[in-house]
C-alpha positions as CSV (number, residue, x, y, z in Angstrom):
1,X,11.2,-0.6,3.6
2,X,12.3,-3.1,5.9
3,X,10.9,-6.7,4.8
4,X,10.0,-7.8,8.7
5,X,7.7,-4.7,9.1
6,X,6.2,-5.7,5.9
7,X,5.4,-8.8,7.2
8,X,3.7,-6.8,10.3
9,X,1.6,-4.7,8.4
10,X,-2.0,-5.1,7.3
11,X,-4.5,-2.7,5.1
12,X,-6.2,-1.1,8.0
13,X,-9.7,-1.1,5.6
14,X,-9.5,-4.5,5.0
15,X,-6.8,-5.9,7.6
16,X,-5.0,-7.9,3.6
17,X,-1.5,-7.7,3.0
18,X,0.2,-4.9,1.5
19,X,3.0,-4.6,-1.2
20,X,5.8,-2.0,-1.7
21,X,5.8,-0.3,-4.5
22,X,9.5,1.0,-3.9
23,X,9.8,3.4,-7.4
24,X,6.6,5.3,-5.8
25,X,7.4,4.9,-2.0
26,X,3.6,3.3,-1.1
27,X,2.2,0.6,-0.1
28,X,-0.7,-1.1,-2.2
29,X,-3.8,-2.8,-0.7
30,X,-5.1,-4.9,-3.9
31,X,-7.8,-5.8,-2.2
32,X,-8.7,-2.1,-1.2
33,X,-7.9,-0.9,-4.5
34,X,-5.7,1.9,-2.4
35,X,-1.7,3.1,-2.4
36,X,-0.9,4.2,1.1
37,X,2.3,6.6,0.8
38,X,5.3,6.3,2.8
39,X,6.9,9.4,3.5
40,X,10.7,9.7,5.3
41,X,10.5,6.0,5.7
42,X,7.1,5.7,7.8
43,X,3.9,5.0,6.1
44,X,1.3,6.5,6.0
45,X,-2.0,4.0,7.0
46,X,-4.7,6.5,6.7
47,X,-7.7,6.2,4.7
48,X,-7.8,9.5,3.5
49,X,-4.5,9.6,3.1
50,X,-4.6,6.7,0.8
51,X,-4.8,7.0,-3.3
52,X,-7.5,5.0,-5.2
53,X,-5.8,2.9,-7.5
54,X,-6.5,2.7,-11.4
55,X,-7.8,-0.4,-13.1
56,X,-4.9,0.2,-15.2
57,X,-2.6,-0.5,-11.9
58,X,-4.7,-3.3,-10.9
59,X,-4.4,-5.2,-13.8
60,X,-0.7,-4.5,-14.0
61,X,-0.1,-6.1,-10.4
62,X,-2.2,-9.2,-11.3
């Protein structure tokens, strides 16, 4: 993922900066609790698209 569109991207639930998880190609929202995926290089910034992350990943990010 290229770092500059990083930097351009918001969680579009609650407009807070997202991470790349590069070993599961998505895109965390901590603030969320979501993982947005990113398939072929293009993510994915849909709600229901989204996964609901586990307090296990949570606490692992912190």
């Amino acid at each position: 993922m290229d770092a500059k569109l990083l930097e351009l991207l918001v969680c579009p639930v609650t407009k807070g900066p997202l991470r790349f998880d590069r070993e599961r190609q998505e895109l965390i929202s901590h603030s969320a609790r979501l993982a947005y995926p990113v398939r072929d290089g293009i993510p994915v910034l849909l709600e229901n698209e989204a996964r609901t992350l586990t307090d296990d990943e949570i606490d692992e990010a912190s």
